[in-house]
C-alpha positions in Angstrom: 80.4 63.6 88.7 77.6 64.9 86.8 74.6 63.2 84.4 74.8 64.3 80.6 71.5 65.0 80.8 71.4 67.3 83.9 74.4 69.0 81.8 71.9 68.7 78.3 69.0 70.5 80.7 71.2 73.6 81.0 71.8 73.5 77.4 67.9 73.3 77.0 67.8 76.4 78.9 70.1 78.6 77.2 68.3 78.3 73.9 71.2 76.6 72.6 70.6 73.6 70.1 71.9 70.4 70.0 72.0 67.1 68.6 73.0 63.7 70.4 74.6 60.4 68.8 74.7 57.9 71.6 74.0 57.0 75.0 72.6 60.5 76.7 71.9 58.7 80.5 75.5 58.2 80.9 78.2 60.0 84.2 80.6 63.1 82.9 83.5 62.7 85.4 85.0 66.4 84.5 84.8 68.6 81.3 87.8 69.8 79.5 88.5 72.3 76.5 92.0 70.7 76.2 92.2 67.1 74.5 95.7 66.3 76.4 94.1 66.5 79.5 91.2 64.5 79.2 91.3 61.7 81.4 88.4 59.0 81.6 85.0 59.4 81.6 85.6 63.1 80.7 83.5 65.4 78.4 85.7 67.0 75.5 84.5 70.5 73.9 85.9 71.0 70.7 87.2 74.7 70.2 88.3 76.5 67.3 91.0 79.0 67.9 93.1 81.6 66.1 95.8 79.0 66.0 94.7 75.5 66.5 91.0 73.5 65.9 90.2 71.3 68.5 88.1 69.7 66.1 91.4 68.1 65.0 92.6 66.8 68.5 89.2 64.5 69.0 90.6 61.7 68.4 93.0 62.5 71.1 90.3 63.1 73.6 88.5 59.8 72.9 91.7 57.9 73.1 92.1 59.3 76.5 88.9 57.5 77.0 86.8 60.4 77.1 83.2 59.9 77.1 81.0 63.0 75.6 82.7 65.0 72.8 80.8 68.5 72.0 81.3 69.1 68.3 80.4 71.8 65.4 81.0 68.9 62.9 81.3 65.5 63.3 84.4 63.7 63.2 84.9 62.0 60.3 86.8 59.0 62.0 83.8 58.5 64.2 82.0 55.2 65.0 80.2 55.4 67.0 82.4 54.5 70.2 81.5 58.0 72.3 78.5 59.9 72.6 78.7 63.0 70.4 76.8 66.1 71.2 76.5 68.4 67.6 76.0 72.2 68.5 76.0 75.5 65.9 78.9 77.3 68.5 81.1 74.9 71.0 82.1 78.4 72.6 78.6 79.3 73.9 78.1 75.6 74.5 81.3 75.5 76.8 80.4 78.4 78.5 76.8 77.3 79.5 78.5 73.1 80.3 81.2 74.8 82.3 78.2 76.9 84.5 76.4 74.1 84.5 79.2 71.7 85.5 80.3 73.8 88.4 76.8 74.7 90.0 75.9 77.5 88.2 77.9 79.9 90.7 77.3 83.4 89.3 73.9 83.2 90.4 75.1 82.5 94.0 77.6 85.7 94.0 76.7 89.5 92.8 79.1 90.0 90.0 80.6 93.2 88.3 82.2 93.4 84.9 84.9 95.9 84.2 85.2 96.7 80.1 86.6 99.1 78.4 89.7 99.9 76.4 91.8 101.2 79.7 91.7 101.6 83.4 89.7 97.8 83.7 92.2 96.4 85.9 92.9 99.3 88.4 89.2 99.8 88.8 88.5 96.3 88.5 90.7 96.2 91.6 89.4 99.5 93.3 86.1 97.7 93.6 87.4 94.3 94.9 89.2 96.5 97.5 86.5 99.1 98.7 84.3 96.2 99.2 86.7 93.7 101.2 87.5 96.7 103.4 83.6 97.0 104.2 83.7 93.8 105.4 81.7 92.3 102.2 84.6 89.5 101.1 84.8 89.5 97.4 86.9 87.9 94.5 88.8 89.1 91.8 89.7 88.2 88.0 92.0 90.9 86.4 94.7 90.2 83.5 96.8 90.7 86.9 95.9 87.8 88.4 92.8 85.8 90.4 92.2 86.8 94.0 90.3 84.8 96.5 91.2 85.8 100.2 94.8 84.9 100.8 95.7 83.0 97.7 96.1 83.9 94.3 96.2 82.4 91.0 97.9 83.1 88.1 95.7 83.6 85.2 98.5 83.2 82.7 99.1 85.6 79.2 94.9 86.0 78.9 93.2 88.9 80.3 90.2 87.3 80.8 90.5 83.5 81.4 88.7 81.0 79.4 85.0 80.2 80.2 86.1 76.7 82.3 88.5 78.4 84.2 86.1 81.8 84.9 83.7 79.4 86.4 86.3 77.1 88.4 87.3 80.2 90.2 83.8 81.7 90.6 82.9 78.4 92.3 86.0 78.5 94.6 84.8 81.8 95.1 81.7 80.3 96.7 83.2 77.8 98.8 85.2 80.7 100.3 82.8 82.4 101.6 82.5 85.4 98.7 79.3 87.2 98.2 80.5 88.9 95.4 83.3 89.0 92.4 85.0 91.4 90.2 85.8 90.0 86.4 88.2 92.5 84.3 86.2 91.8 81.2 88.2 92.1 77.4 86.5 92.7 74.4 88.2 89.5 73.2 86.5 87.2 75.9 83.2 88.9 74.9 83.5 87.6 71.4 84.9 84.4 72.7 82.0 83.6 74.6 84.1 83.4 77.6 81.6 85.0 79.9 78.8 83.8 78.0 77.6 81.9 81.6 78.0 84.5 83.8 75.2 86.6 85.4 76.4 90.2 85.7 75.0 92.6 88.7 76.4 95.6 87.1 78.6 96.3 84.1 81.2 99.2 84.3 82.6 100.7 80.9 85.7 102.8 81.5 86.2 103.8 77.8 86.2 102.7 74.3 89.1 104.1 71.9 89.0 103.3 67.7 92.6 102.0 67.9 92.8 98.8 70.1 92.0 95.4 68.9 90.6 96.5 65.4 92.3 94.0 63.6 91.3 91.0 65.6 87.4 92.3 65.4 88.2 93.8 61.8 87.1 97.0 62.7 86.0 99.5 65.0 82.2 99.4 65.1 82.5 95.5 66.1 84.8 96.3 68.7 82.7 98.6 70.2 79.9 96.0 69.9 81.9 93.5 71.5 81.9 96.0 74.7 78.5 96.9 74.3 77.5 92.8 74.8 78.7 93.3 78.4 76.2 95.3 79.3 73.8 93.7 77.8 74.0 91.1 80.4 73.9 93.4 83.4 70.8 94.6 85.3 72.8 98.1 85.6 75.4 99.8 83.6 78.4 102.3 84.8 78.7 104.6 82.0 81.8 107.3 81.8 80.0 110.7 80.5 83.2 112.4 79.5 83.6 109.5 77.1 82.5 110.2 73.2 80.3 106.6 72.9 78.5 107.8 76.1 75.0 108.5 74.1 75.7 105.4 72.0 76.0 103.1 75.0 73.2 105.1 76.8 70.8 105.0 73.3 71.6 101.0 73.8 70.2 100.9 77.5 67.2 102.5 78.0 65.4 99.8 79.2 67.8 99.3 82.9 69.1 101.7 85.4 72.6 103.5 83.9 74.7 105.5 86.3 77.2 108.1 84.9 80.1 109.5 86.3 82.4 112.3 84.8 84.9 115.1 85.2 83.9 117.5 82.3 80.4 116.7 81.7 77.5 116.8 84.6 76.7 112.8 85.6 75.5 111.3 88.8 78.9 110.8 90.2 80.0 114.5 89.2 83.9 115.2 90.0 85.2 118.7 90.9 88.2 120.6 92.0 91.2 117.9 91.2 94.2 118.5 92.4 97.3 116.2 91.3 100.5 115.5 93.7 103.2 113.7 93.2 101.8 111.6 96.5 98.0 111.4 95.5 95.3 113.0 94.4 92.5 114.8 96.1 89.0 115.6 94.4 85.5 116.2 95.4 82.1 113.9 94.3 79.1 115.9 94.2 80.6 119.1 95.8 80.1 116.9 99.2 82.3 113.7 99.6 86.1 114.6 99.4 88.2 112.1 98.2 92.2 111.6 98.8 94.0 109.4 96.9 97.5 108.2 96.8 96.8 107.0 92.9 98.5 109.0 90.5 96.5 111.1 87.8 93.5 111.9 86.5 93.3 108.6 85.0 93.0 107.5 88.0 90.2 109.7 89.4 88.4 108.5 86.5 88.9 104.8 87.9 88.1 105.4 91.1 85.2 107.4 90.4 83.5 104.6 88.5 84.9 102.3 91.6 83.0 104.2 93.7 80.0 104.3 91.6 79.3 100.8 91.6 80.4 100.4 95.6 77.1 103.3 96.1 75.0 100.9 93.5 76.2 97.9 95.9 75.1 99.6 98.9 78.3 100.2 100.1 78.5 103.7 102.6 79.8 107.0 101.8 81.3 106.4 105.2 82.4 103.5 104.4 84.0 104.3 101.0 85.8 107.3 102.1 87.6 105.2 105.4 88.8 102.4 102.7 90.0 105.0 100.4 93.0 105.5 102.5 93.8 101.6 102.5 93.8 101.0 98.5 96.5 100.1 96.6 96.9 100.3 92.4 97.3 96.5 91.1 101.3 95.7 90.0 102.6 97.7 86.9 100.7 101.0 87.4 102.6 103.7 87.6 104.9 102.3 89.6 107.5 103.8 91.5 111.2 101.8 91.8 113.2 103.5 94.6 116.8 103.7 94.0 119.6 105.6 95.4 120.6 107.0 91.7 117.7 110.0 92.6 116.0 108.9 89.3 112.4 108.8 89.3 112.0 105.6 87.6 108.6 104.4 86.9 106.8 101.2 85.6 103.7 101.0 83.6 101.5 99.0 81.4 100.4 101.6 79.0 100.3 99.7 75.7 97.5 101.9 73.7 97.6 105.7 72.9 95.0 106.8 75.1 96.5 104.9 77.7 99.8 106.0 76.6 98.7 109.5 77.1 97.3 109.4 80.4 100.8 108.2 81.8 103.3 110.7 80.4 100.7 113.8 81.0 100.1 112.6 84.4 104.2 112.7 84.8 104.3 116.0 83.0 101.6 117.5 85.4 103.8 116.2 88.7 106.8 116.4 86.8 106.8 119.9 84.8 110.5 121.0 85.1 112.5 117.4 84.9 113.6 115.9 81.8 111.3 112.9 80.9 112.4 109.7 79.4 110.0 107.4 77.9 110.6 103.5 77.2 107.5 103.0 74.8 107.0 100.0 72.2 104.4 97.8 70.5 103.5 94.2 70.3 104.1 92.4 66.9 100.7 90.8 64.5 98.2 93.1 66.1 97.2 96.3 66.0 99.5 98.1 63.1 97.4 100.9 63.3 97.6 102.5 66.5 102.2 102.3 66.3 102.4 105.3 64.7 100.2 107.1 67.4 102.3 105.9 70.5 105.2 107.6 68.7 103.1 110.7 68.2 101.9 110.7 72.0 105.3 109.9 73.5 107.5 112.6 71.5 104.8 114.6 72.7 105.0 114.4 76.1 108.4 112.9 76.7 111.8 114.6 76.2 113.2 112.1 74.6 111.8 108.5 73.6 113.2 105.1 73.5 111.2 102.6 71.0 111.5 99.1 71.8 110.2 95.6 71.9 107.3 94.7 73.9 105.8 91.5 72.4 107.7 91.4 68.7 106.1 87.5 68.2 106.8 86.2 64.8 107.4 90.0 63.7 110.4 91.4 63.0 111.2 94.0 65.6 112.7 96.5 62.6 108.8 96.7 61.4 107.4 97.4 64.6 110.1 100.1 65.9 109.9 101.9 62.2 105.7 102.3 62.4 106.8 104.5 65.9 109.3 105.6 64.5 106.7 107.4 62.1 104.7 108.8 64.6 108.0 110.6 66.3 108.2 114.6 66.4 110.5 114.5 69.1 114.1 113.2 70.4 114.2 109.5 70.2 116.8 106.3 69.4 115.3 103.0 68.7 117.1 99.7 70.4 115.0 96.5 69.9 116.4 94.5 72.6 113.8 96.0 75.8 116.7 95.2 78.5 119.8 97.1 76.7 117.0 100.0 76.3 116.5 99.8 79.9 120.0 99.6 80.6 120.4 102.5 77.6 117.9 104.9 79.7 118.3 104.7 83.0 122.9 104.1 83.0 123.3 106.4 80.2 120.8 109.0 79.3 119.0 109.5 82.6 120.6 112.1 84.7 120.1 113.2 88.4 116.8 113.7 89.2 115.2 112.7 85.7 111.7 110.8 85.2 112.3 107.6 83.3 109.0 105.7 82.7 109.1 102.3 81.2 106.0 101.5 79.5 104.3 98.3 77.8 104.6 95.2 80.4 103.8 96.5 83.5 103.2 93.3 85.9 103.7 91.1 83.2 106.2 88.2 83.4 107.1 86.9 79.8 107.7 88.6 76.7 106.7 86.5 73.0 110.0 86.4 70.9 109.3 84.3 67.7 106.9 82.7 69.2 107.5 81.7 72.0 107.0 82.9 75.5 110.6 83.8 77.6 110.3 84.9 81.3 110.8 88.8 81.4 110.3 91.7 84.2 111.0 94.7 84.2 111.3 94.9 87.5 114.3 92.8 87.6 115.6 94.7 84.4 115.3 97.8 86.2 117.4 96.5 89.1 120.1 95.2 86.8 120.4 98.1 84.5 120.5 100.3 88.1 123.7 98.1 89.2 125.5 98.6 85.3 124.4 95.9 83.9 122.0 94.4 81.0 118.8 91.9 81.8 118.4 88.9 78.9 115.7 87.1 78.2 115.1 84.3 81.3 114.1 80.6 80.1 110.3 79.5 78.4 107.6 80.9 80.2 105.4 78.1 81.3 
């Protein structure tokens, strides 16, 4: 239990305005950002979303006998019988409450933000691993999962959680004993204020792209602003030289310490003399430190590299880097290998954009170059038209043959989405829009001895969004089906 005004000082000190109707001196028993859940004594912020305005639940939230509500506009049914607090943004204002409300716990942790538009998980998770194996214990948010020692939480369909539940883990971070924490940060949550309330240690940008998440920032240059907010709020910044924004992002941060890392291009974390295997990869840093690897591809050196640039900004040893090396593992649906006694080489992957796309299949055609590669690729319904016709470019590119199929159709017809790949194609390909007859398609049918089939666009996920609604999926599970002759379906609503 908390005093309004103790949560109104916070507000104060974020510069962010507000206006109170009613009692001010009064006891907030919890804060919520969902009306159903309000319960008494509670303090209700009002969010507007994509597909619902919580402005229109309030009346919800004050029959369930809340007792603050934090508005954009006041309620038109209002009398008077709560204490209304008026702000300009109710997303900045949740993110500073929620801070506020659990004890301000960034500022007791050192926290690192992973943007970009690929690799943020794996080296998201790189980080949280290099420094729990040095003994410095350490949480982690990725679109994976939360982390917290033993236990783990799931963080539902967002890859970044919302600004209540970011700082409910943070503070459970605390109380278990975590100096520091790893957030996989999305240009989404940026916009959305979601991390509006945390203070960042460092910021790492993997890379930006011009094709992801256009249509939701309605265009490129705001997406690449939207990254560019991160790091802004860190007191150093882990740039990737070989990327094409690196002078844009380094023009933007002049006045903090920026680290670079690279392959092409000389940096501070300098790579040299790759070589990729089928078990690992091996590379040098600086001419001096060697590095061996059991992740996959250069992809992935690029990911650890930057890993390991902000464990040598944390103070973490060469020594101790190298040892943990050994121990660390890729997060669930990264190039991941299913065993089977069929001699296929089945892999699973989340590569959903072109770029990311691309660094899959050419890191299977560099390991792979003389077997017959089969790629499983789709694209989600209502976002992103514009990069569909590009994953059909890049996969008849690198694949022998290409199967388009669903990955999140939504309230889009799956015909739409498989005939924008379909454009892109240049290459060998059939299109089947149910993802677990592809599956079963691929790997009983067209797959031969000793073939690479790679099934791209899930990864660790567990639902997939048919007309709207969320169904259990894995494809995991459809993988294991479709290797004993027969075809996963869609499991029951996802929850």
């Amino acid at each position: 239990m908390k005093r309004l005004t103790s949560l109104l000082e916070d507000l104060n000190k974020a510069k962010i305005k507000y206006r109170v109707f009613g009692q001010k001196d009064i006891d907030v028993t919890n804060i919520y950002d969902d009306s159903r859940k309000v319960k008494k004594g509670g303090l209700f912020v009002a969010i507007k979303g994509l597909r619902s305005d919580g402005h229109n639940f309030v009346d919800q939230a004050i029959k369930n006998k809340a007792a603050v509500v934090v508005v954009e506009r006041i309620p038109k049914s209002y009398k008077g019988e709560v204490t209304v607090v008026k702000v300009n943004d109710t997303r900045s204002a949740l993110a500073i409450l929620s801070s506020s409300w659990f004890g301000n716990p960034s500022k007791k942790l050192k926290v690192i933000g992973i943007t970009g538009t690929d690799g943020k998980t794996t080296t998201a998770t790189l980080i949280s691993q290099i420094l729990n194996n040095n003994s410095k214990k350490c949480g982690l948010i990725t679109t994976v999962n939360v982390q917290i020692g033993k236990k783990s939480y799931d963080t539902g369909r967002l890859t970044t959680p919302g600004a209540l539940s970011i700082q409910s883990f943070l503070s459970k971070m605390v109380k278990a004993g975590c100096r520091y924490a790893v957030i996989e940060v999305s240009s989404h949550a940026i916009d959305q204020k979601r991390v509006q309330g945390v203070d960042f240690e460092i910021g790492v940008l993997t890379n930006v792209t011009k094709w992801e998440h256009s249509d939701y920032h309605g265009g490129f240059r705001l997406y690449r602003d939207a990254k560019a907010e991160l790091l802004k709020k860190s007191k150093k910044v882990v740039l990737n030289k070989d990327d094409v924004f690196y002078t844009f992002f380094l023009s933007k941060y002049k006045d903090r310490k920026v680290i670079s890392y690279g392959i092409e291009k000389n940096a501070d974390f300098k790579v040299s003399s790759v070589r990729l295997k089928s078990t690992g990869t091996q590379f040098l840093i600086n001419k001096e430190y060697k590095i061996d690897s059991r992740l996959l591809g250069v992809f992935n050196v690029y990911n650890l590299v930057a890993a390991i640039s902000a464990s040598r900004i944390l103070g973490i040893s060469w020594e101790g880097i190298l040892r943990s090396i050994h121990f660390i593992r890729p997060p669930e649906g990264r190039l991941d290998a299913f065993k089977n006694n069929k001699n296929i080489n089945i892999f699973i992957d989340y590569a959903h954009t072109p770029n990311g796309l691309e660094s899959c299949l050419s890191t299977l055609r560099s390991i792979y170059p003389d077997k017959r590669i089969i790629a499983l690729v789709g694209a989600e319904g209502g976002r992103d038209v514009i990069k569909r016709q590009l994953m059909g470019a890049v996969s008849t590119k690198y694949a022998d043959y290409t199967i388009f199929t669903s990955v999140d159709p939504g309230l889009e017809k799956e015909e739409n989405i498989l005939k924008d790949l379909e454009k892109g194609a240049t290459g060998g390909y059939i299109s089947i829009p149910d993802r677990g007859e592809a599956i079963a398609e691929a790997i009983q049918n067209i797959a031969r001895r000793s073939d690479v089939v790679v099934i791209c666009g899930k990864g660790h996920e567990r639902y997939i969004d048919y007309k709207g609604v969320d169904y259990y999926w894995s494809d995991r599970e459809a993988v294991r089906i479709a290797l004993r002759g027969e075809v996963y379906a869609l499991g029951k609503i996802y929850n």
